[in-house]
Structures are given as C-alpha cells and as structure tokens.
MMTF fields as JSON, N, C-alpha, C and O atoms, coordinates in Angstrom:
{
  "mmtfVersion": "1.0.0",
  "mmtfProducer": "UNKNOWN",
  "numBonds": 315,
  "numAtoms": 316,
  "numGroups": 79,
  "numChains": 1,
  "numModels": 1,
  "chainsPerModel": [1],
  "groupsPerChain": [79],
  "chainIdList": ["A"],
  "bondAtomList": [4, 2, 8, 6, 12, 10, 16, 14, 20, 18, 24, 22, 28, 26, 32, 30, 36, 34, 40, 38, 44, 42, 48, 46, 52, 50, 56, 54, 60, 58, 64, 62, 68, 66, 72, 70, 76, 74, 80, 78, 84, 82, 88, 86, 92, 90, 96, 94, 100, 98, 104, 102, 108, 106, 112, 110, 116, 114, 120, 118, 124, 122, 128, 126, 132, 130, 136, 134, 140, 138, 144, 142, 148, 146, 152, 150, 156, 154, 160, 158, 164, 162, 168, 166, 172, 170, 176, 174, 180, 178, 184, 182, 188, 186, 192, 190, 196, 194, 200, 198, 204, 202, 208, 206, 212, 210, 216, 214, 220, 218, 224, 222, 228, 226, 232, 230, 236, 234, 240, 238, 244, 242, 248, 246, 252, 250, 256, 254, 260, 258, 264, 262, 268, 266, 272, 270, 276, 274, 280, 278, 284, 282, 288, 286, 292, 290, 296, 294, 300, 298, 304, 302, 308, 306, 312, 310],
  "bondOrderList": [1, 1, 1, 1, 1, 1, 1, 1, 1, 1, 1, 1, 1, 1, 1, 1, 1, 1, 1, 1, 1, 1, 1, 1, 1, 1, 1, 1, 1, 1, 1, 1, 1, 1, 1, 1, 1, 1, 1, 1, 1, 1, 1, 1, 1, 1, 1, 1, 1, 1, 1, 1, 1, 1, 1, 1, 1, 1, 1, 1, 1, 1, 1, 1, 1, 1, 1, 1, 1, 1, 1, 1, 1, 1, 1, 1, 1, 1],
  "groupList": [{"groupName": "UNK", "atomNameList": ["N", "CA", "C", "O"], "elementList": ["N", "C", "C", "O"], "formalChargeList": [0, 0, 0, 0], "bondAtomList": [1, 0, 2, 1, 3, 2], "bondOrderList": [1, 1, 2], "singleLetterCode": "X", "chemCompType": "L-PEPTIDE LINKING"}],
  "groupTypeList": [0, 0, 0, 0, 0, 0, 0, 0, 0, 0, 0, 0, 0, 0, 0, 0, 0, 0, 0, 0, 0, 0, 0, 0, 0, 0, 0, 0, 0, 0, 0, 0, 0, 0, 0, 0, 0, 0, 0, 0, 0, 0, 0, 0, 0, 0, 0, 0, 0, 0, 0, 0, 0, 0, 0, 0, 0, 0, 0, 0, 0, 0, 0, 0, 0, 0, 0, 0, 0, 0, 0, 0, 0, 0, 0, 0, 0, 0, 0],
  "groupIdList": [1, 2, 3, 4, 5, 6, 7, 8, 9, 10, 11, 12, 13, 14, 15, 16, 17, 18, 19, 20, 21, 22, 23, 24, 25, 26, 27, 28, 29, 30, 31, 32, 33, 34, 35, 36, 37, 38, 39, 40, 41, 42, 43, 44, 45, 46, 47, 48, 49, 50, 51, 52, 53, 54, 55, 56, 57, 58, 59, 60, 61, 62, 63, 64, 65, 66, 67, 68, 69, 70, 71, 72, 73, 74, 75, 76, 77, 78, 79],
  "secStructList": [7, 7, 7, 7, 7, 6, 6, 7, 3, 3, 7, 7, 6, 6, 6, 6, 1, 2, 2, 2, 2, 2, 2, 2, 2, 2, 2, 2, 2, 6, 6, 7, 3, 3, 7, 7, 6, 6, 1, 1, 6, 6, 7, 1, 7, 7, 7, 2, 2, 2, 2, 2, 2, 2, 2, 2, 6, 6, 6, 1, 1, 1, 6, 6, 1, 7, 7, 1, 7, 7, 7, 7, 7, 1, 1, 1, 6, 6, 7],
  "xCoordList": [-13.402, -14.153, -13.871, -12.686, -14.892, -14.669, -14.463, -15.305, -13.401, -13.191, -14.583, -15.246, -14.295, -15.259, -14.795, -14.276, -15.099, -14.128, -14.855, -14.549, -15.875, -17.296, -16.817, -15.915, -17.219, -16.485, -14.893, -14.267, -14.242, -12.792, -12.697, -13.757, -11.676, -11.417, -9.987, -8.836, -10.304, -9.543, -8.467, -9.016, -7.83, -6.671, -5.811, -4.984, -6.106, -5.311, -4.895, -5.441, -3.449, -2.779, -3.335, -4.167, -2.676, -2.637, -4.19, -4.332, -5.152, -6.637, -7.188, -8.234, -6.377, -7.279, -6.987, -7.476, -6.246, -6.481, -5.859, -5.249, -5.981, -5.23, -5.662, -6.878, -4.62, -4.54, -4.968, -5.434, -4.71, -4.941, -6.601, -7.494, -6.791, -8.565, -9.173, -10.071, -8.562, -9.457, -9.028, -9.845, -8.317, -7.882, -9.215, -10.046, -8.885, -10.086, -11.691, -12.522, -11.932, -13.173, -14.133, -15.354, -12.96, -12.97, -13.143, -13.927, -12.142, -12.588, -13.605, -13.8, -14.279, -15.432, -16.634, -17.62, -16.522, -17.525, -17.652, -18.748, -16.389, -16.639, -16.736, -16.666, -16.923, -17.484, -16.817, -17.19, -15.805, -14.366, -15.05, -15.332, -15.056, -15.472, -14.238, -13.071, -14.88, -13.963, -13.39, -14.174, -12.334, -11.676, -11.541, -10.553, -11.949, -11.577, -11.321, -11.256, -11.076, -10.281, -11.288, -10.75, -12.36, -13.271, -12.675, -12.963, -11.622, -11.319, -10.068, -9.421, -9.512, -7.484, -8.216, -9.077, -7.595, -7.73, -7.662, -8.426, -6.064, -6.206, -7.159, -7.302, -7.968, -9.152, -8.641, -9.093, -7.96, -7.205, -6.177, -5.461, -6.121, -5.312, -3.598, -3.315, -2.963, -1.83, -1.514, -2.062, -0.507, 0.012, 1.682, 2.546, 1.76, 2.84, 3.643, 4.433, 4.074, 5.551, 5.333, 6.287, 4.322, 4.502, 5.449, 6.286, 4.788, 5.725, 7.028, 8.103, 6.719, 8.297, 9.16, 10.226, 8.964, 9.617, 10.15, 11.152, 9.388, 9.263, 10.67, 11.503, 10.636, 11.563, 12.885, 13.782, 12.968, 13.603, 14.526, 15.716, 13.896, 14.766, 15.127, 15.802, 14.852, 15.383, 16.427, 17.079, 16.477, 17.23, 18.774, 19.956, 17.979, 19.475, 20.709, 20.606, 21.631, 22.262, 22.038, 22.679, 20.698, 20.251, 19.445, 19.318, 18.998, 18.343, 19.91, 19.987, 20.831, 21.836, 21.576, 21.894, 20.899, 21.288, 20.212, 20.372, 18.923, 17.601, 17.167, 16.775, 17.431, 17.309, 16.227, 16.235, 15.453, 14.038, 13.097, 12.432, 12.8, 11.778, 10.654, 10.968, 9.419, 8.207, 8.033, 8.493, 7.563, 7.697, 6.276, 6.328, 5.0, 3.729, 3.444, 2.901, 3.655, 3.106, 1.729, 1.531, 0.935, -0.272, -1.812, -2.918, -1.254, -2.196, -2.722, -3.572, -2.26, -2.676, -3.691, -4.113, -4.228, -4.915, -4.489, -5.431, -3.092, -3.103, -2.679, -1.86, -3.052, -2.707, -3.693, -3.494],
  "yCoordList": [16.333, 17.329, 17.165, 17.065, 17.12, 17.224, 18.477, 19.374, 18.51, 20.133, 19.725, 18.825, 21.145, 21.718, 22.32, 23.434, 21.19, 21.798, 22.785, 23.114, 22.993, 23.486, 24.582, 25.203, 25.129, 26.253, 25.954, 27.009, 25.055, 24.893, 24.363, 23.946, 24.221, 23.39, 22.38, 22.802, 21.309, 20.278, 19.678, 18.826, 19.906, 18.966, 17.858, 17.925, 17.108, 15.67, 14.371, 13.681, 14.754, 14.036, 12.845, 12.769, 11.492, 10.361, 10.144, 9.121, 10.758, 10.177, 9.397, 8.98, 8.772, 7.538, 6.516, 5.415, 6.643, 4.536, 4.896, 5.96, 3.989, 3.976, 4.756, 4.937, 5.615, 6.589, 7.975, 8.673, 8.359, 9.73, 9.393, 10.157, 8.498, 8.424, 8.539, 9.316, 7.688, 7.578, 9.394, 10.085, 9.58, 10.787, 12.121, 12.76, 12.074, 12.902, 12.524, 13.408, 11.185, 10.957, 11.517, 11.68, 11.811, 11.919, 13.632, 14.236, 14.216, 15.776, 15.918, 17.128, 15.305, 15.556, 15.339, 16.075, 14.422, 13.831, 15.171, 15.489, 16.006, 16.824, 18.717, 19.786, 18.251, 19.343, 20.523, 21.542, 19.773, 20.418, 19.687, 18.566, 20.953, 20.653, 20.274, 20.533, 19.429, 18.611, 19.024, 19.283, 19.117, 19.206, 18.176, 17.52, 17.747, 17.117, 17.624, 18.83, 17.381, 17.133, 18.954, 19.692, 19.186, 20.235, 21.347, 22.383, 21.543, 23.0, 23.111, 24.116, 22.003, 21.762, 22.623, 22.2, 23.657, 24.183, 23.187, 23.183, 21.954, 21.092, 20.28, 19.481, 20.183, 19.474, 17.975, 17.248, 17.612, 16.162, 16.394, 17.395, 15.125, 15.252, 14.952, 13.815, 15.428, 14.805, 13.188, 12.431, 13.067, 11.836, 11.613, 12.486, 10.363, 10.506, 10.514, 11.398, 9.875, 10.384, 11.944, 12.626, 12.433, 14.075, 14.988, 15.887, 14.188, 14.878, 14.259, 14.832, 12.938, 12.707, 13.412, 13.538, 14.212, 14.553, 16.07, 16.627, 16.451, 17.825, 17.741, 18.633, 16.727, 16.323, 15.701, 15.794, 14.864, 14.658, 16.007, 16.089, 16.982, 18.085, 19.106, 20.094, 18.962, 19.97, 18.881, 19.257, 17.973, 17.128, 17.04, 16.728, 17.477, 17.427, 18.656, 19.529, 18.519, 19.54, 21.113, 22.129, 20.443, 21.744, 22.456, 23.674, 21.633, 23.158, 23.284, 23.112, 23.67, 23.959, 25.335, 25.543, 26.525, 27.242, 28.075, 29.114, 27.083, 27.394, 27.126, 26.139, 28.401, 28.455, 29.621, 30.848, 28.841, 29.645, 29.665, 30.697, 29.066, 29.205, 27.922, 26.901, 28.421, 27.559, 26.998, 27.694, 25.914, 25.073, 24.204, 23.098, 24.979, 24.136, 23.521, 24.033, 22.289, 21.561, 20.558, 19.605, 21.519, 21.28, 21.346, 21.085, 21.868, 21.999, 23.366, 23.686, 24.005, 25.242, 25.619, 26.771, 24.77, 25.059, 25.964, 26.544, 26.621, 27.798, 28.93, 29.744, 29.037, 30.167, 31.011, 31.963],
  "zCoordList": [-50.902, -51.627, -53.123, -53.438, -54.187, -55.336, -56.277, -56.302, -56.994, -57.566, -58.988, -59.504, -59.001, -59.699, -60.989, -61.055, -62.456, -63.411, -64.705, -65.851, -63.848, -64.595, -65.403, -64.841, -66.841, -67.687, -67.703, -67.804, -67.647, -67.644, -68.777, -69.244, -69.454, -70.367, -70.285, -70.173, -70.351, -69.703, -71.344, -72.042, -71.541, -72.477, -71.872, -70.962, -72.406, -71.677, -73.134, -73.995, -72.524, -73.96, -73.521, -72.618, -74.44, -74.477, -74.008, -73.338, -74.185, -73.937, -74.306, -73.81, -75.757, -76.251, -75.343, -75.599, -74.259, -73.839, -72.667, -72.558, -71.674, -70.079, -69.523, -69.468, -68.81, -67.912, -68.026, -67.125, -69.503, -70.09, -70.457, -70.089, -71.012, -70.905, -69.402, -69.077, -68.615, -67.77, -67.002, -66.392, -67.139, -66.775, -67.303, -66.657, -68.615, -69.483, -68.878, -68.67, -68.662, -68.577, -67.09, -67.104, -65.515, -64.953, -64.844, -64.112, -65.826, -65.571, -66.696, -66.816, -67.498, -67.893, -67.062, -67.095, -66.407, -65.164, -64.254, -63.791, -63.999, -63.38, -63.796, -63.19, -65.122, -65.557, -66.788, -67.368, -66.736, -67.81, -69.579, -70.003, -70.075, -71.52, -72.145, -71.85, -73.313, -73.826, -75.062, -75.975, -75.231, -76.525, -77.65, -77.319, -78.658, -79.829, -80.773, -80.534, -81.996, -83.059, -83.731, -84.557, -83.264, -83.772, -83.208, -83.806, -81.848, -81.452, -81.797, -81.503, -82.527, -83.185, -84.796, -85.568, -84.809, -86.297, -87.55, -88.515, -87.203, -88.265, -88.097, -89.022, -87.125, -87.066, -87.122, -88.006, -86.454, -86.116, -85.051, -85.028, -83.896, -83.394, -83.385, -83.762, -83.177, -83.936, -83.481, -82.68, -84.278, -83.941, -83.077, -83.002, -82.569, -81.668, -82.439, -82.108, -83.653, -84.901, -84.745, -84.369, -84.972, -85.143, -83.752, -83.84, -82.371, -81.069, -81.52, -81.696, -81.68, -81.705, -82.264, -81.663, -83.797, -84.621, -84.299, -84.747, -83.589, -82.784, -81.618, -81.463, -81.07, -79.962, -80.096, -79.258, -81.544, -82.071, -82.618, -82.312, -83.401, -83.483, -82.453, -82.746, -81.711, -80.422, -79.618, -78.645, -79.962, -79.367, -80.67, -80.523, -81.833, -82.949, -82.657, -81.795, -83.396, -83.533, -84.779, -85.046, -85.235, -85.608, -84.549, -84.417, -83.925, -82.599, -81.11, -79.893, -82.227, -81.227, -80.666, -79.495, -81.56, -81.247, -80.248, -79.609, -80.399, -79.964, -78.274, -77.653, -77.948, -76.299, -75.619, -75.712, -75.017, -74.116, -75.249, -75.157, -76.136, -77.314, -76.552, -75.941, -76.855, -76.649, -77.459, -78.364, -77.994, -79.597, -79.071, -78.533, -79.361, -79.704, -80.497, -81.476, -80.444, -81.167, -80.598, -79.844, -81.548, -81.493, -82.014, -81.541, -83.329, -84.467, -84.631, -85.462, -83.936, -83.592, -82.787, -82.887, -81.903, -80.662, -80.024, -79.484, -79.68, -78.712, -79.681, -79.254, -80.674, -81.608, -81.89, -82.645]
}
C-alpha cells in the first residue's frame, strides 16, 4: 500500500544528492510539499560547516553546562 503524503510537509536533509534526494523525490511523488530555500526565513539552506559548528559546540566544554536544551539549527524554519 502506498502512504499518502498529501498536505504534509516533508523536510529531508542531505537532499541534494544520494539517498536524501532520492528520499525527497519519492515523498514528493507522493504528495508531501516541498520545502526550499523560500519557507527557511534566511531563505538559504544551510550549509554542512554550519551543523557542524553547531555540534562542534555542544560537543566543547563550553556547552558543559547545557542539558535538555533543543538547539535548531535551521534558519529559522521552526520559529
């Protein structure tokens, strides 16, 4: 049976190439509207230095003290 992603909205990292494209292309096929760079407030998607840098500091000893916090990084799409 095929789901039905009709009125959904589908986000799928790494979409430019491989798996995460073919991933994206598949729930658009089935009906999940697509997100680009027009529903990210900065109106670009980020870049992987940017997660990294994000992950990189929660991984330092300045986010020693930072526990149960959500940390979106994401241009402000869920804000």
């Amino acid at each position: 049976m095929q789901e039905d992603f009709a009125g959904k909205v589908a986000l799928v990292t790494g979409a430019g190439s491989g798996m995460g494209r073919a991933t994206a292309i598949l729930l658009a096929k089935r009906g999940a509207a697509e997100v680009a760079e027009r529903g990210i407030p900065m109106r670009r998607v980020g870049t992987g230095r940017e997660i990294a840098t994000a992950v990189a500091f929660l991984l330092s000893d300045d986010a020693s003290y930072v526990n149960g916090a959500h940390l979106a990084v994401d241009g402000g799409f869920l804000a």
